[in-house]
Residue frames relative to the residue before (quaternion, step in Angstrom):
aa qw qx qy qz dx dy dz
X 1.0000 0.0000 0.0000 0.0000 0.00 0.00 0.00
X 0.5358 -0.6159 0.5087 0.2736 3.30 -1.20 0.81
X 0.4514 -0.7288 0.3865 0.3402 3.45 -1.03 0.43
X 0.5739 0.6734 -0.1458 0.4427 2.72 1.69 -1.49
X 0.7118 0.2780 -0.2966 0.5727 4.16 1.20 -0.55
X 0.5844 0.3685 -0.5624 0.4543 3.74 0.73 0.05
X 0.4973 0.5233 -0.5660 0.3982 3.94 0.39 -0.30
X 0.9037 0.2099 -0.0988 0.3598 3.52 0.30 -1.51
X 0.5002 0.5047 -0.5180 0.4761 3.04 0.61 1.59
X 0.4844 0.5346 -0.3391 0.6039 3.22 1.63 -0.50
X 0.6124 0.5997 -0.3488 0.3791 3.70 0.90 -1.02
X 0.4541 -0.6057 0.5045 0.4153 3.22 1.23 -1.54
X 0.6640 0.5680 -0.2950 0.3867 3.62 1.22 -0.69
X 0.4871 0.6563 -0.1744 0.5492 3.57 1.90 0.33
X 0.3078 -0.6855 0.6335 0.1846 3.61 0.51 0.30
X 0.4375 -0.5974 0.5766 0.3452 3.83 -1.25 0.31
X 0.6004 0.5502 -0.3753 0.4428 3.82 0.72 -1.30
X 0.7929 0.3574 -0.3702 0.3264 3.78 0.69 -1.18
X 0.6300 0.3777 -0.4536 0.5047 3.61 1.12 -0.94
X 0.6262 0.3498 -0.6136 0.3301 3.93 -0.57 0.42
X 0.6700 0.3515 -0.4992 0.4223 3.61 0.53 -0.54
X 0.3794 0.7025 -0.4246 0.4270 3.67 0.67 0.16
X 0.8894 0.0346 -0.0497 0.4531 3.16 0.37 -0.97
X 0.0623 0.9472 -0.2881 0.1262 3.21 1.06 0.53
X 0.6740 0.4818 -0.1594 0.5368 2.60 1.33 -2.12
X 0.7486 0.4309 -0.3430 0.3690 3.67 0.54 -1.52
X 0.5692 0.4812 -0.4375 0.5030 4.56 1.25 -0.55
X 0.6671 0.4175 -0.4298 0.4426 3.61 0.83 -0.57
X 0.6184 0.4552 -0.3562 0.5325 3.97 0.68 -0.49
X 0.4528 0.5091 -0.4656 0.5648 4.07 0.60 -0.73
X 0.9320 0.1865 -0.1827 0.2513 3.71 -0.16 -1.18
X 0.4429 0.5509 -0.5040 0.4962 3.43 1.47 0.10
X 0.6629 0.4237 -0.3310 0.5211 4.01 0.68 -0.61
X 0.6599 0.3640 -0.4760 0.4533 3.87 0.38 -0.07
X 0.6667 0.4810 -0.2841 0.4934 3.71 1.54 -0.18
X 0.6977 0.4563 -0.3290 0.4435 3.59 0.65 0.04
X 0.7138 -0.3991 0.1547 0.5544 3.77 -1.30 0.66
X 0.6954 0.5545 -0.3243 0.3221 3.41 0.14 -1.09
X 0.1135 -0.8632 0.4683 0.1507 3.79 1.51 -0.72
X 0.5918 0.5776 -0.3812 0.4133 3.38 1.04 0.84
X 0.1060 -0.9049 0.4118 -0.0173 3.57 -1.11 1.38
X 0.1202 -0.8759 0.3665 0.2900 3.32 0.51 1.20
X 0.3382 -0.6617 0.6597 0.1122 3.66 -1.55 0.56
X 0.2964 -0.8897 0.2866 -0.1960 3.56 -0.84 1.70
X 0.4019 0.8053 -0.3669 0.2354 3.36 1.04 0.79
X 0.5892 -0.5613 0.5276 0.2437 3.12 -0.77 1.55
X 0.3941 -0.5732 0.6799 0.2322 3.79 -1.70 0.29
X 0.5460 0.7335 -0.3968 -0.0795 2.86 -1.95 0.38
X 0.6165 -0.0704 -0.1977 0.7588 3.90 0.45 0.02
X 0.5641 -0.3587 0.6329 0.3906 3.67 -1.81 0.25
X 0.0767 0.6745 -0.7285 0.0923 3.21 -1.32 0.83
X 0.2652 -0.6921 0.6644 0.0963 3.53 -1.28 1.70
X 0.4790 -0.5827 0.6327 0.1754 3.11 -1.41 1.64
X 0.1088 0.8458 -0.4966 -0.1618 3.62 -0.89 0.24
X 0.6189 -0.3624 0.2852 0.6359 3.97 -0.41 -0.05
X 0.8048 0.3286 -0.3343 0.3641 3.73 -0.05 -0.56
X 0.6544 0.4496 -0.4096 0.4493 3.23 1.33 0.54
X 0.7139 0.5096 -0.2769 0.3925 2.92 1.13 -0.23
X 0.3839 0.6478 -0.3045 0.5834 3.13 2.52 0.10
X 0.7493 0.4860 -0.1722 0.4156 3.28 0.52 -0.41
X 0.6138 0.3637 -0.3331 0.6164 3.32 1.64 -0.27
X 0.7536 0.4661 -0.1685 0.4317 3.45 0.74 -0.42
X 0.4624 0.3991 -0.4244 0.6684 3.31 1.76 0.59
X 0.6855 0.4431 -0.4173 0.3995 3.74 0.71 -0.57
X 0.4689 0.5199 -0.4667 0.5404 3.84 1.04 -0.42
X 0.7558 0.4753 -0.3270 0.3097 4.06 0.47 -0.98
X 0.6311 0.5148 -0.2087 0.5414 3.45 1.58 -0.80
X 0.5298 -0.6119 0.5678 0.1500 3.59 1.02 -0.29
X 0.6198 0.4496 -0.4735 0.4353 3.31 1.20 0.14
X 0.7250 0.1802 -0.3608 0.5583 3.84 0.93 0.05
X 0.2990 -0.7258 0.5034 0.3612 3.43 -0.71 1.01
X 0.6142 -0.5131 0.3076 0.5147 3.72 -1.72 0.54
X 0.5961 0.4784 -0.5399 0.3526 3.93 -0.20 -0.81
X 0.6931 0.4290 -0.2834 0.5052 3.99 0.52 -0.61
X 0.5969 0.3370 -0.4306 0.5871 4.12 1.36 0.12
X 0.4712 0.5530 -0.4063 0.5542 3.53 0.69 -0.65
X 0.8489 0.0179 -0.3030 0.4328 3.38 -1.08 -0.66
X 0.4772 0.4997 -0.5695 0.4452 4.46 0.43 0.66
X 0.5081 0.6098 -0.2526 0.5534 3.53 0.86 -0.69
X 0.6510 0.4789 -0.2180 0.5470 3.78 0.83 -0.83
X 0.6528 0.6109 -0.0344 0.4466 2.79 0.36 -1.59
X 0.6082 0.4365 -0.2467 0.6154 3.83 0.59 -1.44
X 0.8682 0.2027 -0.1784 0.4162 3.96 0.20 -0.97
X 0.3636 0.7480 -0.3509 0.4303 3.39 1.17 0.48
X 0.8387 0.3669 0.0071 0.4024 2.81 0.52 -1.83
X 0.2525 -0.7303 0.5733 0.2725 4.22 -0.19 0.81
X 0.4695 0.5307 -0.5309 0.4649 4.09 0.58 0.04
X 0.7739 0.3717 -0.2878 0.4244 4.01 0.13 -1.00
X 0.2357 0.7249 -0.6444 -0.0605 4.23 -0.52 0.37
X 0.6301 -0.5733 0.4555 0.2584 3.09 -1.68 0.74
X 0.5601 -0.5787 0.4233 0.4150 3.82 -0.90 0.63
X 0.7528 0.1692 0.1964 0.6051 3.39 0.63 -1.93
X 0.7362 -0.3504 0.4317 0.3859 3.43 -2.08 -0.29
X 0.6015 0.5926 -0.3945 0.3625 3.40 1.00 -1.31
X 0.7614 0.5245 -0.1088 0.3651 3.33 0.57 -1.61
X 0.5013 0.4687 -0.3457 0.6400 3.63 1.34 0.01
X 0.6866 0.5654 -0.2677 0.3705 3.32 0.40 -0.61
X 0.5023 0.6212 -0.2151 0.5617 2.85 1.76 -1.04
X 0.6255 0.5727 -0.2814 0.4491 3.69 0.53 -1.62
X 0.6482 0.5846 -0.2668 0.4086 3.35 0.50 -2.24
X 0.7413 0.4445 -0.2206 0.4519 3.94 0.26 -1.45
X 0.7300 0.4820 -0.3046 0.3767 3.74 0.60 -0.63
X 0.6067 0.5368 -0.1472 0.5675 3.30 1.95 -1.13
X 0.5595 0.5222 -0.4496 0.4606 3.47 0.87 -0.48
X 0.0881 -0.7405 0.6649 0.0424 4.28 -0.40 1.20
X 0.4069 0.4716 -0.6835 0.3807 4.14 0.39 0.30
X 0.9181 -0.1301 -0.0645 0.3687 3.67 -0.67 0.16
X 0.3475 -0.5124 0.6265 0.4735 4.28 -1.10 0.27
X 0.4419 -0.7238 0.4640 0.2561 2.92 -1.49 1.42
X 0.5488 -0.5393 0.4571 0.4461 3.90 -0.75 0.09
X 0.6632 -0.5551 0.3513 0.3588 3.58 -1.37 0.78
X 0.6029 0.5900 -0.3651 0.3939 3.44 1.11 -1.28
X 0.7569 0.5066 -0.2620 0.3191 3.28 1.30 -1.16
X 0.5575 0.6729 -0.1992 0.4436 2.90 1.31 -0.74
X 0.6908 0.3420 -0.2356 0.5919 3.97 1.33 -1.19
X 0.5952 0.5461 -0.4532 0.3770 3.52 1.05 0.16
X 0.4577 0.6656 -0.2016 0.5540 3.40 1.49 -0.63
X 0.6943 0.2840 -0.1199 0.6503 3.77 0.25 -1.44
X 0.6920 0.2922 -0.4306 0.5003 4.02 -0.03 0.39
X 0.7033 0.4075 -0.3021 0.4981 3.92 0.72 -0.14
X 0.7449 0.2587 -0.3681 0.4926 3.41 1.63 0.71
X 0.3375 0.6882 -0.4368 0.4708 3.04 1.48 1.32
């Protein structure tokens, strides 16, 4: 993933629909490798300026997971990505938490969970 389009979708200046078809190819490769013998998926983020994750960015990725405009395997591997990468830090606890819940790939989290999450960074 580019650094420069996860910033500016977090930013807002990214549409959700465009930054998933963006990255499509590389969540759809992430998951053909967490599915094959090897079970291994690589996650991809370019470097560059420090960028502070904040609640309204992390509102905004987590309303797009609610709207269906970013589908979850494309929050899931941002969510990776977000904790992957030493260029992205979180503002606060809340916002990690945020990171932690998107990155967590044992299950897609359930909407209820998900608007409980996006109301506890309001």
């Amino acid at each position: 993933m580019e650094h420069a389009l996860l910033a500016s979708f977090l930013e807002g200046t990214t549409p959700a629909e465009d930054f998933a078809e963006a990255i499509e190819q590389e969540v759809d490769a992430c998951d053909a490798g967490l599915r094959s013998p090897a079970n291994v998926g690589y996650i991809i983020i370019t470097d560059g300026p420090q960028f502070t994750v904040t609640q309204e960015h992390m509102g905004r990725l987590l309303q797009s997971l609610l709207n269906k405009t970013l589908p979850w395997k494309s929050a899931n591997y941002t969510g990776d990505c977000l904790m992957m990468s030493d260029d992205f830090r979180p503002e606060n606890d809340e916002v990690a938490e945020a990171i932690e819940f998107l990155a967590d790939d044992s299950r897609p989290p359930t909407s209820e969970e998900t608007r409980e999450l996006l109301e506890n960074l309001q």
